[in-house]
C-alpha positions as CSV (number, residue, x, y, z in Angstrom):
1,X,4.8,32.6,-9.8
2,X,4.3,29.3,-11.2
3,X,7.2,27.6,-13.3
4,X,7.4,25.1,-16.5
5,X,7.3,21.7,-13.9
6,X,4.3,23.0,-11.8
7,X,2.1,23.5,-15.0
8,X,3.6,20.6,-16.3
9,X,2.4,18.6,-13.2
10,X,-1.0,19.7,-14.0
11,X,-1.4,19.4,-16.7
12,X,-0.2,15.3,-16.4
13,X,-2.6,15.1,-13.9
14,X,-5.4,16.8,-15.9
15,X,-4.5,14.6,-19.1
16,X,-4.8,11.5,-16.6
17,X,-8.0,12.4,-15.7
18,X,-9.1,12.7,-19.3
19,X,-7.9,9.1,-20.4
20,X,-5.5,10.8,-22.2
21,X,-1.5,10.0,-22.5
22,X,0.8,11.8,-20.9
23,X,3.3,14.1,-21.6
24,X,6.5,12.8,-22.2
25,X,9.1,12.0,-19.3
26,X,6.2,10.6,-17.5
27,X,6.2,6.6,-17.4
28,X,7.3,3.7,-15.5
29,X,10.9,4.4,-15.6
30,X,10.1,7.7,-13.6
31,X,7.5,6.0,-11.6
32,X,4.8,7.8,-12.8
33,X,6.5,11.1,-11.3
34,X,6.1,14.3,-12.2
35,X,8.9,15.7,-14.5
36,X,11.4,16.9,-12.8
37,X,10.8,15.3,-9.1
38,X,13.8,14.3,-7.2
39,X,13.6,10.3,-5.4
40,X,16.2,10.2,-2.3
41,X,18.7,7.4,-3.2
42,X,19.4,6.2,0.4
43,X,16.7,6.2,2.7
44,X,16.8,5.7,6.6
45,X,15.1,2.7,7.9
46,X,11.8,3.5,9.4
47,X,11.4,2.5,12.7
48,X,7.7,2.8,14.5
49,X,7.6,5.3,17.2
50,X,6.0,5.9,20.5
51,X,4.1,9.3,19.6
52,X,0.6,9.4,20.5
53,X,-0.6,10.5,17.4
54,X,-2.3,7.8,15.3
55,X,-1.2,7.9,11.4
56,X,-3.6,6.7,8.8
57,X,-5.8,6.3,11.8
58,X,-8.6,4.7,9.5
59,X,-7.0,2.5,7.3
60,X,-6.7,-0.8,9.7
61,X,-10.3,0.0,11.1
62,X,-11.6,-0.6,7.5
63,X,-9.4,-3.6,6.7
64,X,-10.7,-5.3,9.8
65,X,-14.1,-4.3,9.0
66,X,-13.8,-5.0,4.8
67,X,-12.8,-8.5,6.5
68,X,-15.4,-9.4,8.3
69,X,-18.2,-7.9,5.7
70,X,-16.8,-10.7,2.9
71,X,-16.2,-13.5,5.2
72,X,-12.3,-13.5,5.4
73,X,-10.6,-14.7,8.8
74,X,-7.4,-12.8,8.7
75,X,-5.8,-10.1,7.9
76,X,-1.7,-9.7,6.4
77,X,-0.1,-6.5,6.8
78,X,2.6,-5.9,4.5
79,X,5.1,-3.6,5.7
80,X,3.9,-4.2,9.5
81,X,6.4,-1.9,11.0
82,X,5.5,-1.9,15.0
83,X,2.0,-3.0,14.5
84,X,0.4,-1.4,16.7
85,X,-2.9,-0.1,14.6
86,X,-2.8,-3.8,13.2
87,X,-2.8,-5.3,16.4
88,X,-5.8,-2.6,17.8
89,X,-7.9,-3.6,14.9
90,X,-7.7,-6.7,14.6
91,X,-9.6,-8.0,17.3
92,X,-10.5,-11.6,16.8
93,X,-9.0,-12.0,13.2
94,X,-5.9,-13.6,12.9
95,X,-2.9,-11.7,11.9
96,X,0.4,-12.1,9.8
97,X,2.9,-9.0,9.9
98,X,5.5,-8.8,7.3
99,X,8.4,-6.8,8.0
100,X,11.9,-7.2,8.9
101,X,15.1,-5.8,10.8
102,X,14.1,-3.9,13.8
103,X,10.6,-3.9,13.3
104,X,9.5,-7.6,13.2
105,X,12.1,-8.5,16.5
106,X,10.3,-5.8,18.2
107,X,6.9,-7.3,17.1
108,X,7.8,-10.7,18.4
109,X,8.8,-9.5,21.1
110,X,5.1,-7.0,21.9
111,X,3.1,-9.7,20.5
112,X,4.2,-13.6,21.1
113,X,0.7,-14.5,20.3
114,X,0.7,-13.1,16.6
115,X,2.5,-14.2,13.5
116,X,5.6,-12.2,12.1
117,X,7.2,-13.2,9.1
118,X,10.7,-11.2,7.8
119,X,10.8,-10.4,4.6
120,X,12.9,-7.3,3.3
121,X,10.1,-5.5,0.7
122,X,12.8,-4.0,-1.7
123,X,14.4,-6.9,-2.6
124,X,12.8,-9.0,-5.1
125,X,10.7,-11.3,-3.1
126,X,7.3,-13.2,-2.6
127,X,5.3,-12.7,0.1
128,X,6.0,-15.5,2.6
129,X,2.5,-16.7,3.2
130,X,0.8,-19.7,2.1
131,X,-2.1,-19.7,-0.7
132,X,-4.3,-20.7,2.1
133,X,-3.1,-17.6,4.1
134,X,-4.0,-15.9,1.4
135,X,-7.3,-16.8,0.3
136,X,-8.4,-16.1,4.0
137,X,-7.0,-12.4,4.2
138,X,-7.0,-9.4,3.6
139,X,-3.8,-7.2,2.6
140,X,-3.0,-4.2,3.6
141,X,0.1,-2.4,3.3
142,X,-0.1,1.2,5.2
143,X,2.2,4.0,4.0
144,X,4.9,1.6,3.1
145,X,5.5,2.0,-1.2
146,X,7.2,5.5,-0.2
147,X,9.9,4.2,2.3
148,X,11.2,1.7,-1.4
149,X,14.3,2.0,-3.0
150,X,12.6,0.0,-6.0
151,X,8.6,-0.6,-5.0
152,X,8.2,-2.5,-8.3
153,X,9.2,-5.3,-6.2
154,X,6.3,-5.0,-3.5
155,X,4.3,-4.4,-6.2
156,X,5.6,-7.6,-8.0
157,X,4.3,-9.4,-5.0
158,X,1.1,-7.8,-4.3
159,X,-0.1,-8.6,-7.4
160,X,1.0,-12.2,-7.6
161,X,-0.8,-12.7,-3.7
162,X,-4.3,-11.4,-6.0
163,X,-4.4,-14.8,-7.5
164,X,-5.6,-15.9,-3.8
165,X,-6.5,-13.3,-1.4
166,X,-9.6,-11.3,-2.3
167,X,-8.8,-8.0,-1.4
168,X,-5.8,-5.4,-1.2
169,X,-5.6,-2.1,0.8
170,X,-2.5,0.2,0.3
171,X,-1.9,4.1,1.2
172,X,0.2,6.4,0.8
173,X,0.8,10.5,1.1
174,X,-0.9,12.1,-1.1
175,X,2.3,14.7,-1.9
176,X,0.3,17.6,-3.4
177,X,-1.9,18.3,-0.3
178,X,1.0,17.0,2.4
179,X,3.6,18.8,0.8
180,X,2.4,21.5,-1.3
181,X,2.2,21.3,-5.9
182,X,5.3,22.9,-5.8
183,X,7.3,20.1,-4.2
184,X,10.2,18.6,-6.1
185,X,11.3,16.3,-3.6
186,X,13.0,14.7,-2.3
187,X,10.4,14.4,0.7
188,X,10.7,15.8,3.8
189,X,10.8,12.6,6.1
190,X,14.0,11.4,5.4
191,X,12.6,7.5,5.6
192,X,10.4,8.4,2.4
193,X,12.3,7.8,-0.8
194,X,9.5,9.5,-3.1
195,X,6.0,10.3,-2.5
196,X,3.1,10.7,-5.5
197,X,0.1,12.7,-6.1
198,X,-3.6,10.3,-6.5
199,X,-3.1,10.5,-10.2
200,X,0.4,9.5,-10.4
201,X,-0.3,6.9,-7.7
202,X,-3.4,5.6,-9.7
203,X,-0.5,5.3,-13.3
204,X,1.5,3.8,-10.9
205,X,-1.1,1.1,-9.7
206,X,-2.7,0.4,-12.9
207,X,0.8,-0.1,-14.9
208,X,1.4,-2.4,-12.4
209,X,-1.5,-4.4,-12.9
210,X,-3.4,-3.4,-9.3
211,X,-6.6,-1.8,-11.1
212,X,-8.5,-0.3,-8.0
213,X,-11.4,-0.9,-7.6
214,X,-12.0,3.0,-5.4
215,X,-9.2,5.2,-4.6
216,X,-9.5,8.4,-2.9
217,X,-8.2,10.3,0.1
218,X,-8.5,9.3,4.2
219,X,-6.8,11.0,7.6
220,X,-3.6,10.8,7.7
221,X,-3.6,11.3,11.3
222,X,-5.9,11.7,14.5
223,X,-4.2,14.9,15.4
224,X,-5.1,17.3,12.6
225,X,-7.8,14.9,10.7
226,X,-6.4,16.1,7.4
227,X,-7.6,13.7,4.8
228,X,-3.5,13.9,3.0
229,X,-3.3,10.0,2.6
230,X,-4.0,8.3,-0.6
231,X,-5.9,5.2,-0.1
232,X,-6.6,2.2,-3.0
233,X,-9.1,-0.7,-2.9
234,X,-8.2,-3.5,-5.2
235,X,-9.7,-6.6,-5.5
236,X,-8.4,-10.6,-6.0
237,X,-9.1,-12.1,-9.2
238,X,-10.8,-14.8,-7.9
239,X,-13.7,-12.1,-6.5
240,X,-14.7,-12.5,-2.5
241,X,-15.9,-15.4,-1.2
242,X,-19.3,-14.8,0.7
243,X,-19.2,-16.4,4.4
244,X,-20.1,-19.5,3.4
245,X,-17.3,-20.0,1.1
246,X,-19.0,-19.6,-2.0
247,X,-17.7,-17.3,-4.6
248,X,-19.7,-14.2,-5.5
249,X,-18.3,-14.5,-9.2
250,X,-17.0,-16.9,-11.7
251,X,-13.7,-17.8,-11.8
252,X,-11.2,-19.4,-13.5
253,X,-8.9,-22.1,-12.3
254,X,-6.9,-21.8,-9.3
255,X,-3.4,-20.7,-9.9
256,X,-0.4,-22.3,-8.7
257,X,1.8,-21.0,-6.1
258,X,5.3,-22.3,-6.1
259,X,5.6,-22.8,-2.5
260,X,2.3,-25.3,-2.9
């Protein structure tokens, strides 16, 4: 039997569809959540594990290949955790991982030969890359928006880095097909603090001013091949730069970045 929440979920995510507002409760104070969802206040820290199952097996594989296709040299992965897809993918484009605690001394460690840079993503924080790192790269951040306290901040940060770099990939479970429309939360790993559907994701996003450019679903592992994950494409203001440099639209004059 369904209940009030479920058909009001629906019907949020219907209303979305249409270009229509939604119902009331819904906003960015909730996150774009569904009335009623419960967000875990204290999170454990999410450390990358040794399984040999791949998650969002497809997600660095298209960065690296996105990448090459428009010319960029690098890649920065946001929320890095162990980096061991980024690392796989990579091949011969450079790469900065952004992480911190546990994760980034175990990186330096694995990979001497790669750049990690600590930053703690829910704090209020830029991105500790140069413009020129930027305008080289392409960001990805992996399943990390769900394991934040207060994401606006990562968000904050992506979209400031989209005055330079010229492309942005982010993912993250899709909670209606991992977990079921009847889920309330809070989520079942106890390192996610909330988890959204593709429309609530998409509110999310947009409010934030990250417009994708294509969002829709990819694995979310190589075990089962379920396509659960939401993944969003959003471009850099600035367009992408062809491989000789050249930009493929007009643009306007280069922001400033404070650490210039």
């Amino acid at each position: 039997m369904l209940d009030d929440r479920v058909i009001q979920a629906w019907w949020a995510a219907f209303l979305h569809g249409l270009g229509t507002a939604t119902p009331s409760g819904v906003g960015p104070e909730t996150y774009f959540l569904k009335p009623g969802y419960q967000s875990r206040a204290l999170p454990e820290y999410a450390v990358g594990d040794g399984s040999e199952t791949t998650y969002q097996p497809d997600i660095y594989v298209f960065a690296a290949a996105a990448a090459r296709a428009i010319g960029a040299t690098a890649l920065i992965d946001v929320g890095c955790g162990r980096a061991r897809k980024l690392v796989a993918s990579a091949g011969a484009l450079d790469t900065i991982g952004i992480d911190f605690g546990r994760n980034i001394e175990d990186c330096r460690l694995r990979y001497p030969a790669r750049t990690w840079r600590a930053c703690d993503l829910d704090r209020p924080h830029r991105l500790p890359v140069t413009p020129a790192d930027l305008a080289r790269s392409v960001i990805v951040s992996a399943d990390v928006i769900e394991h934040l306290v207060h994401p606006e901040h990562l968000l904050a940060s992506l979209r400031e880095a989209l005055q330079w770099a010229p492309l942005l990939i982010v993912s993250t479970p899709e909670r209606d097909l991992a977990r079921g429309i009847v889920d309330f939360g809070p989520p079942g790993n106890p390192c996610h603090v909330r988890e959204w559907n593709l429309a609530e994701f998409t509110c999310l996003l947009e409010h934030h001013g990250l417009r994708p450019g294509g969002v829709g679903l990819t694995r979310s592992d190589d075990r089962d091949h379920a396509t659960y994950t939401i993944m969003a494409v959003v471009r850099g203001s600035r367009g992408f730069p062809d491989v000789s440099g050249a930009s493929r639209e007009p643009t306007a004059a280069r922001p400033r970045h404070p650490s210039a």
